[in-house]
Kinemage of the C-alpha trace (Angstrom):
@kinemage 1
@onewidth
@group {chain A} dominant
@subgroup {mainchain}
@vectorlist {calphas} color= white
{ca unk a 1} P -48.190 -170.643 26.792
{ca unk a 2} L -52.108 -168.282 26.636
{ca unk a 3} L -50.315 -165.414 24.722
{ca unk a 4} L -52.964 -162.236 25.248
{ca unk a 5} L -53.374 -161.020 21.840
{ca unk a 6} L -53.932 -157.188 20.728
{ca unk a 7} L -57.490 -157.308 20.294
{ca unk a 8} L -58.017 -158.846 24.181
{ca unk a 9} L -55.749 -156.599 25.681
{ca unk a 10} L -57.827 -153.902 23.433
{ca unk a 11} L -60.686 -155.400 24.663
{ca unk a 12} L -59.680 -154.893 28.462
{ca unk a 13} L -59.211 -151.644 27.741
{ca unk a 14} L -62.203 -150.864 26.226
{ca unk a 15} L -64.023 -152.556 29.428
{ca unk a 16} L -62.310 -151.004 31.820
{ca unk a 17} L -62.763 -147.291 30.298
{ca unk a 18} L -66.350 -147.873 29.770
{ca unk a 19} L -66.846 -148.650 33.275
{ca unk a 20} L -65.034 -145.513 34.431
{ca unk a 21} L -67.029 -143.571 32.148
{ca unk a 22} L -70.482 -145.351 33.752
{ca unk a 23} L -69.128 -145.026 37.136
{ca unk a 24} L -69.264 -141.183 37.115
{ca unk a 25} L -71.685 -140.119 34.029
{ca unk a 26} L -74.101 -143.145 34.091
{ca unk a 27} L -77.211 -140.988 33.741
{ca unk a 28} L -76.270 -139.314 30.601
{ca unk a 29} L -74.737 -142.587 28.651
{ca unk a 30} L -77.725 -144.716 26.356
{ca unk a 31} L -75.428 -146.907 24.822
{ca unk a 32} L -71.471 -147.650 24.479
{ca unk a 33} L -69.754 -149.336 21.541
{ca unk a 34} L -65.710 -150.690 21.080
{ca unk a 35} L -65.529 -149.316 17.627
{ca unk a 36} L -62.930 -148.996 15.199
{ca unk a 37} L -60.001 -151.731 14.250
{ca unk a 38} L -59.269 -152.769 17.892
{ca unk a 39} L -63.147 -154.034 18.080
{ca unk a 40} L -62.252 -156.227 15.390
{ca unk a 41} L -60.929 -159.871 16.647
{ca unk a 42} L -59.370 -160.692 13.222
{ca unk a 43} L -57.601 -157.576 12.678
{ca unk a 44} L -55.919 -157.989 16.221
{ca unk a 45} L -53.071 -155.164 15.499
{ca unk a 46} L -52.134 -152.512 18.187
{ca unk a 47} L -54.001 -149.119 17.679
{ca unk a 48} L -55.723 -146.628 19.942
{ca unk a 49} L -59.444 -148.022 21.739
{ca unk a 50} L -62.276 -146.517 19.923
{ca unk a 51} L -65.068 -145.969 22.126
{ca unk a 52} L -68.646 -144.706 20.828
{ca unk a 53} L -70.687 -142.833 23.554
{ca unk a 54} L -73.711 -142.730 23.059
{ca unk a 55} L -75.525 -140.003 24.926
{ca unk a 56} L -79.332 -140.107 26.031
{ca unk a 57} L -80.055 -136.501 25.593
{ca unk a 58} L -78.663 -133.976 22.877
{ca unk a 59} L -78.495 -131.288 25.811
{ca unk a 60} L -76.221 -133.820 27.274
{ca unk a 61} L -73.438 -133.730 24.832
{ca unk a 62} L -72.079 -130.983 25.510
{ca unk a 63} L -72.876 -130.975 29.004
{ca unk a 64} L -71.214 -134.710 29.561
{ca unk a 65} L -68.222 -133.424 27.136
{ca unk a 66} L -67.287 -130.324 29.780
{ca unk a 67} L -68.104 -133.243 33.046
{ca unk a 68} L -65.606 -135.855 30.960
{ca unk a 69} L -62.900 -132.910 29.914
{ca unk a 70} L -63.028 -131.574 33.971
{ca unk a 71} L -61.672 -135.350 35.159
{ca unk a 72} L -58.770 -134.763 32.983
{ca unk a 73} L -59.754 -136.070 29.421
{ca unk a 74} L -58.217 -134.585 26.779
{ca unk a 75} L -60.266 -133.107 23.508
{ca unk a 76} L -59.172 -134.453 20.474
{ca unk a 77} L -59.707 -131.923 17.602
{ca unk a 78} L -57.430 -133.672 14.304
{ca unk a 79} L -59.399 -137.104 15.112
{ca unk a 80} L -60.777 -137.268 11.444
{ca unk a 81} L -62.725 -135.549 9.534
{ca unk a 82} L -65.832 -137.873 9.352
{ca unk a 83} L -66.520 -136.685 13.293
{ca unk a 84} L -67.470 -133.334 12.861
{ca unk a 85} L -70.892 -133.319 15.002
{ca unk a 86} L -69.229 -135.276 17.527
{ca unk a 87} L -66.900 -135.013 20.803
{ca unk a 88} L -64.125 -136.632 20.472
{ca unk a 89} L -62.383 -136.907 23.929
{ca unk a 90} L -59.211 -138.885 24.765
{ca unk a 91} L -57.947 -140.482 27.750
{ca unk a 92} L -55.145 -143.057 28.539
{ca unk a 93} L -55.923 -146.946 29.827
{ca unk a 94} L -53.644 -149.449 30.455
{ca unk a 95} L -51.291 -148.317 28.160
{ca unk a 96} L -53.915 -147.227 25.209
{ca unk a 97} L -55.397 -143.920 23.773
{ca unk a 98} L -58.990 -144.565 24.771
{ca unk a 99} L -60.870 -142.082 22.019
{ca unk a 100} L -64.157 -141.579 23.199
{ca unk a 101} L -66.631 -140.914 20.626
{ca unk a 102} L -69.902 -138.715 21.675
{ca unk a 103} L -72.841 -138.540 20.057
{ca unk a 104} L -76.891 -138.536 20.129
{ca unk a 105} L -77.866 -142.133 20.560
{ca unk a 106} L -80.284 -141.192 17.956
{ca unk a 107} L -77.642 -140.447 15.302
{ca unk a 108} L -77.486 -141.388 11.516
{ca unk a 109} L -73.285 -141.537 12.176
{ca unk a 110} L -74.515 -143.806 15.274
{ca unk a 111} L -76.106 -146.336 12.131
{ca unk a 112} L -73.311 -146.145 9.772
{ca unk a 113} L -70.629 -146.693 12.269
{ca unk a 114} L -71.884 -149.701 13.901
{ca unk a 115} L -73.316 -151.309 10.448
{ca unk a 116} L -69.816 -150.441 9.038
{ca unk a 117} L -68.183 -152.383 11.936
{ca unk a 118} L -70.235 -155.690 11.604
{ca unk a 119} L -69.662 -155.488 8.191
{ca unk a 120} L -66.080 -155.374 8.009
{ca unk a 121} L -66.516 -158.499 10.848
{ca unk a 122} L -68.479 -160.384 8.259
{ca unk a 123} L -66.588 -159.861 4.966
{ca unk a 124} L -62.646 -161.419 4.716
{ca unk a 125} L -61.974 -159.549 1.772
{ca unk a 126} L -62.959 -155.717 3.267
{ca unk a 127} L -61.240 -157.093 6.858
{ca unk a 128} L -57.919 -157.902 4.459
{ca unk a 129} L -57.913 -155.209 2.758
{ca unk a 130} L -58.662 -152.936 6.348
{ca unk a 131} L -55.891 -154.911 8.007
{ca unk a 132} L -53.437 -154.183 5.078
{ca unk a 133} L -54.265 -150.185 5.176
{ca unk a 134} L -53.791 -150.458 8.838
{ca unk a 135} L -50.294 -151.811 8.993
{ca unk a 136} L -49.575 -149.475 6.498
{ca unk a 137} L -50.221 -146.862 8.440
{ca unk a 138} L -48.607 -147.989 11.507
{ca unk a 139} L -45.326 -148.942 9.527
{ca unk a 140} L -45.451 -145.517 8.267
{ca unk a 141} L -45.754 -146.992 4.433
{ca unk a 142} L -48.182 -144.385 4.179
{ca unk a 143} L -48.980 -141.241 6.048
{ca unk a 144} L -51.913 -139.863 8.012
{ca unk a 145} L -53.677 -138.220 5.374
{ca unk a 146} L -53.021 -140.786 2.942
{ca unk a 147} L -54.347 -143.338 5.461
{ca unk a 148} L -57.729 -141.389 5.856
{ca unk a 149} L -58.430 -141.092 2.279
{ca unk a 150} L -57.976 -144.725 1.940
{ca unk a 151} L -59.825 -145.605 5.019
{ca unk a 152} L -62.989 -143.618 4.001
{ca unk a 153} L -62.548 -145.130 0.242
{ca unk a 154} L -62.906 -148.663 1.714
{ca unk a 155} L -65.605 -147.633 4.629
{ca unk a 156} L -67.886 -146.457 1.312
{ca unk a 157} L -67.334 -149.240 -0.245
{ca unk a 158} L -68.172 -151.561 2.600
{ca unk a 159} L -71.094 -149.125 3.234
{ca unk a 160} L -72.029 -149.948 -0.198
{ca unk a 161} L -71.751 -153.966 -0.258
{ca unk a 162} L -74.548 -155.505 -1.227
{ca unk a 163} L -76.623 -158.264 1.141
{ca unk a 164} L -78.202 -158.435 4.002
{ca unk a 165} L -78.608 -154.868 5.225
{ca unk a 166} L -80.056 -155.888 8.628
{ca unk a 167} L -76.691 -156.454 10.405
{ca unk a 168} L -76.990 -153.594 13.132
């Protein structure tokens, strides 16, 4: 029996929201990542999709945000406290919170994010230790606020690991 696990499904998700996205705001979009613990294959828990939107022009932020928000995406103010530049906008796929993430392609958060991301991917010991915090969370072992302290505490130290520093 081909069981689909969390992170495919995820990763359908992720797909198909992108494209919805592209299909109606194509010529404002640079770049989109799956970010976040449902990009992560290993991890492979249930969670909300991610999505970093990457937007070509700065004017276009905000501009894109009020398009995205008229089609019936919700803003998402409490997202966490490491996005406060960015758009956050949610939306529902298949059954998942799709967070879209919306920011300058040319952004320093644009950098850490992704380089956090393929670092976590590469190191078993920060992916354990992510995976742990994460079912934490969603067994309610710990609370929101809790979980974001911890969350940033490991995301500086993985931003701090030492090695090849050419993984984006």
């Amino acid at each position: 029996m081909n069981k689909e696990t969390n992170y495919q499904k995820a990763l359908h998700c992720y797909i198909q929201a992108s494209l919805n996205i592209l299909n109606h705001f194509r010529s404002s979009v640079k770049e989109i990542h799956h970010i976040g613990s449902t990009s992560i294959e290993h991890m492979d828990l249930p969670g909300e999709v991610d999505v970093l939107l990457l937007v070509k022009d700065e004017g276009d932020l905000s501009k894109l945000a009020d398009h995205v928000r008229g089609v019936g995406y919700d803003e998402v103010e409490d997202f966490s406290t490491g996005y406060i530049e960015e758009v956050v906008l949610r939306h529902r796929y298949d059954g998942y919170d799709v967070n879209f993430i919306m920011m300058h392609h040319k952004s320093k958060r644009k950098d850490e994010i992704l380089y956090c991301r393929n670092r976590l991917q590469g190191s078993e010991k920060y992916l354990e230790r992510f995976r742990q915090l994460k079912a934490a969370y969603q067994n309610e072992h710990i609370n929101g606020d809790e979980y974001q302290v911890k969350k940033s505490d490991l995301f500086s130290s993985v931003m701090n690991m030492q090695g090849d520093a050419d993984v984006v």
